[in-house]
C-alpha positions as CSV (number, residue, x, y, z in Angstrom):
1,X,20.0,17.4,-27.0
2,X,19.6,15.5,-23.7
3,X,21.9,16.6,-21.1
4,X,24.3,13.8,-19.9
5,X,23.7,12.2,-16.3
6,X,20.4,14.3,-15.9
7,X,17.9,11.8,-17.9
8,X,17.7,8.4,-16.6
9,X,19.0,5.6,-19.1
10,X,15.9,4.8,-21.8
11,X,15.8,0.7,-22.8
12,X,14.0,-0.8,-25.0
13,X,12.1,-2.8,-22.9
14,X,10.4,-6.7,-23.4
15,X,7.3,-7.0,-21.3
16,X,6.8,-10.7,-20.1
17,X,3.8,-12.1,-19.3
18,X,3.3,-16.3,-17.5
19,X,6.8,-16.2,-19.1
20,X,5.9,-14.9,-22.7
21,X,7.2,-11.9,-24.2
22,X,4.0,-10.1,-24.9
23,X,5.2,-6.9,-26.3
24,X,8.5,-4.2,-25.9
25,X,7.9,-0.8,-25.4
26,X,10.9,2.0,-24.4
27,X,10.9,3.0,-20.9
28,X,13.5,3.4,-17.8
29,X,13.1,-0.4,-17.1
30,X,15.3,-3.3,-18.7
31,X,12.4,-6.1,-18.7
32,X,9.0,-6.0,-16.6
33,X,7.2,-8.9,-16.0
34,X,3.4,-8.1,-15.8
35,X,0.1,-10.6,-14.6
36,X,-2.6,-9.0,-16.8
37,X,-2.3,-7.4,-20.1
38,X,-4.3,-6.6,-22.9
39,X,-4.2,-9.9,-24.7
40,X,-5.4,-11.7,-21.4
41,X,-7.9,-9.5,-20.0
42,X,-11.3,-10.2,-19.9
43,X,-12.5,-7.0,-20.7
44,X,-10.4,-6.7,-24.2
45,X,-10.4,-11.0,-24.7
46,X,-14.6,-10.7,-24.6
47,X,-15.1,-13.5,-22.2
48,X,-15.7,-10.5,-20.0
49,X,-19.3,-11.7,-17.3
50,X,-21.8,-9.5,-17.2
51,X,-23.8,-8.7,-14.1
52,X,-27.2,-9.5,-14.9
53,X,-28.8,-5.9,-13.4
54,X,-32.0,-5.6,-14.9
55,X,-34.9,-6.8,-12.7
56,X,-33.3,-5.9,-9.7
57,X,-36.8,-3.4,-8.9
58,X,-39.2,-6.0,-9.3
59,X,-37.3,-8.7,-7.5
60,X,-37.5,-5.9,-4.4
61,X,-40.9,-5.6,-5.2
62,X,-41.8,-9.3,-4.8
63,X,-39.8,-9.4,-2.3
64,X,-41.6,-7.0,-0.1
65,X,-44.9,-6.5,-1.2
66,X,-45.7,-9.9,-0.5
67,X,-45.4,-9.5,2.8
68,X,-47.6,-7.8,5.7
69,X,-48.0,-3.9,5.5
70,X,-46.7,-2.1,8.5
71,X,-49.7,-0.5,9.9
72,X,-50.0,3.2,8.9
73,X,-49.5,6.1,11.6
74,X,-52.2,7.3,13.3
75,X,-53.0,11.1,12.2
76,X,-55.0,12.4,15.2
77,X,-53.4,11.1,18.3
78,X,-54.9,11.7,21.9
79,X,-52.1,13.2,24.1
């Protein structure tokens, strides 16, 4: 068994989310109030944006080819 006074009290905790209990899970806390969750995430909801990524080479590539060629170094030069 646990020694007295040495562990921390354990609670059964209620997790409140925008003032909803979301869910209770046992830890040293009597309530915690949380701003992001699982059920309001993005990333676990699926309303999660993607960055549109692909292209990103050939937009470079009309960027910069388009334009005037530095002019290229001169091998031989006369000192």
């Amino acid at each position: 068994m646990a020694k007295k006074e040495l562990h921390p009290e354990w609670f059964n905790t209620k997790v409140f989310c925008d003032g909803k209990l979301v869910l209770e899970v046992g830890t040293t806390k009597s309530e915690l109030y949380v701003d992001i969750w699982s059920g309001n995430h993005p990333f676990y909801t699926g309303s999660q944006k993607i960055i549109d990524t692909e292209g990103r080479v050939e937009k470079f590539e009309r960027k910069y080819t388009n334009k005037k060629q530095a002019p290229k170094k001169l091998e031989n030069l006369k000192k």
